[in-house]
C-alpha positions as CSV (number, residue, x, y, z in Angstrom):
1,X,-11.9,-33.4,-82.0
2,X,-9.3,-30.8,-82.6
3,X,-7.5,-28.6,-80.4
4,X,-8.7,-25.6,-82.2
5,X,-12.0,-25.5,-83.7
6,X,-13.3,-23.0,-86.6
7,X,-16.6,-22.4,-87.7
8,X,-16.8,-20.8,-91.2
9,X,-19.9,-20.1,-93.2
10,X,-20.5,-20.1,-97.1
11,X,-22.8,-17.9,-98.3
12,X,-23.9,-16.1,-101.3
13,X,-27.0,-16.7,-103.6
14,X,-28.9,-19.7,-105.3
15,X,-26.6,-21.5,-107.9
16,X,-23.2,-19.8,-106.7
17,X,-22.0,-23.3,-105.7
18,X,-21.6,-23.5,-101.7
19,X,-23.0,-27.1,-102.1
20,X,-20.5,-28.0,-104.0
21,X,-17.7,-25.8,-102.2
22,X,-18.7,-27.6,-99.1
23,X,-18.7,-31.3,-101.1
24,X,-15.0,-30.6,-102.5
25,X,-13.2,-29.9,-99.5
26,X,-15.1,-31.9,-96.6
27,X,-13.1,-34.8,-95.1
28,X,-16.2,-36.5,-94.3
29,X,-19.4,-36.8,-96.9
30,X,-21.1,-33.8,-96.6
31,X,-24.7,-33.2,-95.3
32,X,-27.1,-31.5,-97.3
33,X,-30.8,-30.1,-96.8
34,X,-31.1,-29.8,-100.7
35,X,-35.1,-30.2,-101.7
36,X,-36.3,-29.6,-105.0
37,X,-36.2,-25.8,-106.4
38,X,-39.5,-24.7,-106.8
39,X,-38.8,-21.5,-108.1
40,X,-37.2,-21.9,-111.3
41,X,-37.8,-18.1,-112.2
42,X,-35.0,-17.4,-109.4
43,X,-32.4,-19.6,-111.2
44,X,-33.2,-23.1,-113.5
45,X,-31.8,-25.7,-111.2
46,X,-33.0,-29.1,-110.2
47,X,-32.4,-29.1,-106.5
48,X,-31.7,-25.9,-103.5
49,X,-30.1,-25.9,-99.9
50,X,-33.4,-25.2,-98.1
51,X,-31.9,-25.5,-94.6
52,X,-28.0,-26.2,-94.5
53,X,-25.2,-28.0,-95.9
54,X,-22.4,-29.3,-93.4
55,X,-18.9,-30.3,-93.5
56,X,-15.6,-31.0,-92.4
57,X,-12.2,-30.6,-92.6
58,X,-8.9,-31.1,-90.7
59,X,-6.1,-28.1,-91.8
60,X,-3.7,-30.0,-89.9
61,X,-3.6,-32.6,-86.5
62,X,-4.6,-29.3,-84.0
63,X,-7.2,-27.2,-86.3
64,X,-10.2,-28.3,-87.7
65,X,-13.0,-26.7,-89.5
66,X,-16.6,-27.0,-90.0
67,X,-18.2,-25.8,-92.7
68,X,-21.6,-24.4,-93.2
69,X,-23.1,-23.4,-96.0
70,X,-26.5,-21.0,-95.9
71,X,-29.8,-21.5,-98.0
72,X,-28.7,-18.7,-101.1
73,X,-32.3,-17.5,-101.2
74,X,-34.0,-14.6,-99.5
75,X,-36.5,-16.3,-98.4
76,X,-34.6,-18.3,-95.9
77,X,-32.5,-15.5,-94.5
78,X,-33.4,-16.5,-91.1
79,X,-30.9,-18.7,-91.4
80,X,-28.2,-17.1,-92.2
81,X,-28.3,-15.8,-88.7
82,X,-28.4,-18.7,-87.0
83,X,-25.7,-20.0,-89.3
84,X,-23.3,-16.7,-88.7
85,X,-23.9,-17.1,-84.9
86,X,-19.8,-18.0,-83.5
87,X,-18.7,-18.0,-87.2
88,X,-15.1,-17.6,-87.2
89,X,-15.3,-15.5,-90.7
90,X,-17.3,-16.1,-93.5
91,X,-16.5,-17.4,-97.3
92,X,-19.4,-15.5,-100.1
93,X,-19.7,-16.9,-103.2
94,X,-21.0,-15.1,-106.5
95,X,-21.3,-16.0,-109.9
96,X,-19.9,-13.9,-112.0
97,X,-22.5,-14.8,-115.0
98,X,-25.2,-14.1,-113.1
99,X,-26.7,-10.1,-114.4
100,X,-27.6,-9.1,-110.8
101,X,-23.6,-10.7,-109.2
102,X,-22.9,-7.3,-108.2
103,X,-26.1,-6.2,-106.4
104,X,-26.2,-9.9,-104.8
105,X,-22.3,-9.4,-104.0
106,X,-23.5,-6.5,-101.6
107,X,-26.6,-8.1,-100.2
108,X,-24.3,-11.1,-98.8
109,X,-21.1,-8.9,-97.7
110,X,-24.0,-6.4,-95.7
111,X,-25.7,-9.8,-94.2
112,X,-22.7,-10.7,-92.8
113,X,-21.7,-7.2,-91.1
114,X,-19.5,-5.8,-94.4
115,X,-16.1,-7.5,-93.0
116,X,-16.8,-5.5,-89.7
117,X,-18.1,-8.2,-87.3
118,X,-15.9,-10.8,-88.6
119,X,-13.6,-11.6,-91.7
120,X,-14.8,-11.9,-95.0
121,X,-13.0,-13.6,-97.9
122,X,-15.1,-13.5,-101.5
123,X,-14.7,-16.3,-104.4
124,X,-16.1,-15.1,-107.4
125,X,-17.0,-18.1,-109.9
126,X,-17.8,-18.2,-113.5
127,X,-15.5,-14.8,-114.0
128,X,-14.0,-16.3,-117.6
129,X,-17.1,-16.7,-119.3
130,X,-18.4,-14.7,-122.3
131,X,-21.1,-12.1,-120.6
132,X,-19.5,-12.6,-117.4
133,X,-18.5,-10.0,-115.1
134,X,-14.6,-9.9,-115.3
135,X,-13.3,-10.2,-111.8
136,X,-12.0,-6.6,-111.1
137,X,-15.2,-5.7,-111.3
138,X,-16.0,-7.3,-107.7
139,X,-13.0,-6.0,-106.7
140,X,-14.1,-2.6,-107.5
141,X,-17.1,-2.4,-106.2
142,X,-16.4,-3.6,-102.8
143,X,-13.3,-0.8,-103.1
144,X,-16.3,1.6,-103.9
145,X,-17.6,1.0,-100.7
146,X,-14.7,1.6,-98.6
147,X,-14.3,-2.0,-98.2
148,X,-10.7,-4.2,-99.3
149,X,-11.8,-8.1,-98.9
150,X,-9.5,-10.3,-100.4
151,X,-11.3,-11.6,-103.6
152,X,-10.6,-14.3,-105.8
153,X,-11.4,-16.0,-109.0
154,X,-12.6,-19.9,-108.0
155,X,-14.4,-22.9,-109.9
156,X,-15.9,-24.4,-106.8
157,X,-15.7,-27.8,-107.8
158,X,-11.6,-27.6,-107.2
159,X,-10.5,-28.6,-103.5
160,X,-7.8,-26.0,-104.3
161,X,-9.8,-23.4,-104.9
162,X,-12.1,-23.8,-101.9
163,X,-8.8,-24.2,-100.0
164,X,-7.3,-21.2,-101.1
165,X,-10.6,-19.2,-99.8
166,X,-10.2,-21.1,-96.2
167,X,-6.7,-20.5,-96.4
168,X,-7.0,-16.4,-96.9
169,X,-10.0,-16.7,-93.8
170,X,-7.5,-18.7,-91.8
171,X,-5.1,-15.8,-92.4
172,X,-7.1,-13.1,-91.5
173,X,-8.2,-14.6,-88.3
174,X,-4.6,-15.2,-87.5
175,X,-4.1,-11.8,-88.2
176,X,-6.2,-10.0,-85.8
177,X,-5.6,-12.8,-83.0
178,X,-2.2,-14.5,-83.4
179,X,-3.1,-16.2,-80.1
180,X,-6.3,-17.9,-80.9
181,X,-4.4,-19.9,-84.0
182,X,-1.1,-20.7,-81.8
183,X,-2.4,-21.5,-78.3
């Protein structure tokens, strides 16, 4: 056990690729409550997180942080609740191909309290591709909404990538408590 534990939640909707966020950077194997996706008129995958995914990871010998990652569909928005409950700050994950990115992008960032209750970081995935939603667009529509979240362009499936998003939260929460990183 670490000095200084750091809950942090990924969230965002069906297929953005917490799963495999969470699987990429844990220092453990991950667990996962993936059943089989029944409703392949949300999104045309084999398998969904139904309850949670869980990992870990050690940032260095004193801090350690454990990673949960929420069910991406509305129907099991009771747990992002219980999930967000302590949350040091929260990760959301879009993808940037998906038509409705920008409407689920708000849904999420309002679930979690808009960056108000506790930090917010946002990986956008996907943002390259032809149809895509280029990445400024996220970036604009938070900005539209009186909101500035650091926002960045990931492939989910990189430990870098999923480490720069922990990173920025790490950041953040050193930010507005120098103390609680340093104690």
């Amino acid at each position: 056990m670490s000095e200084h534990e750091f809950k942090i939640v990924f969230t965002g909707p069906m297929g953005a690729g917490k799963t495999t966020a969470i699987a990429a950077i844990s220092d453990e194997a991950p667990v996962s409550t993936d059943v089989i996706n029944t409703d392949h008129d949300a999104h045309d995958k084999a398998l969904t997180t139904a309850g949670l995914d869980y990992g870990r990871i050690a940032i260095d010998e004193n801090t350690g942080v454990r990673l949960y990652g929420t069910p991406g569909q509305l129907r099991f928005r009771f747990m992002w609740e219980i999930l967000g409950t302590n949350a040091a700050g929260v990760i959301v994950l879009v993808d940037a191909a998906q038509a409705d990115a920008l409407v689920q992008l708000d849904a999420f960032v309002d679930a979690f309290g808009a960056g108000r209750r506790m930090p917010i970081v946002i990986g956008v995935g996907r943002s390259g591709e032809a149809g895509a939603h280029p990445l400024d667009a996220f970036v604009q529509r938070l900005e539209s909404r009186g909101l500035t979240l650091p926002t960045f362009g990931v492939d989910v499936r990189r430990r870098d990538d999923v480490l720069l998003l922990i990173d920025t939260l790490l950041c953040l929460l050193e930010m507005a408590d120098p103390t609680r990183m340093n104690a």
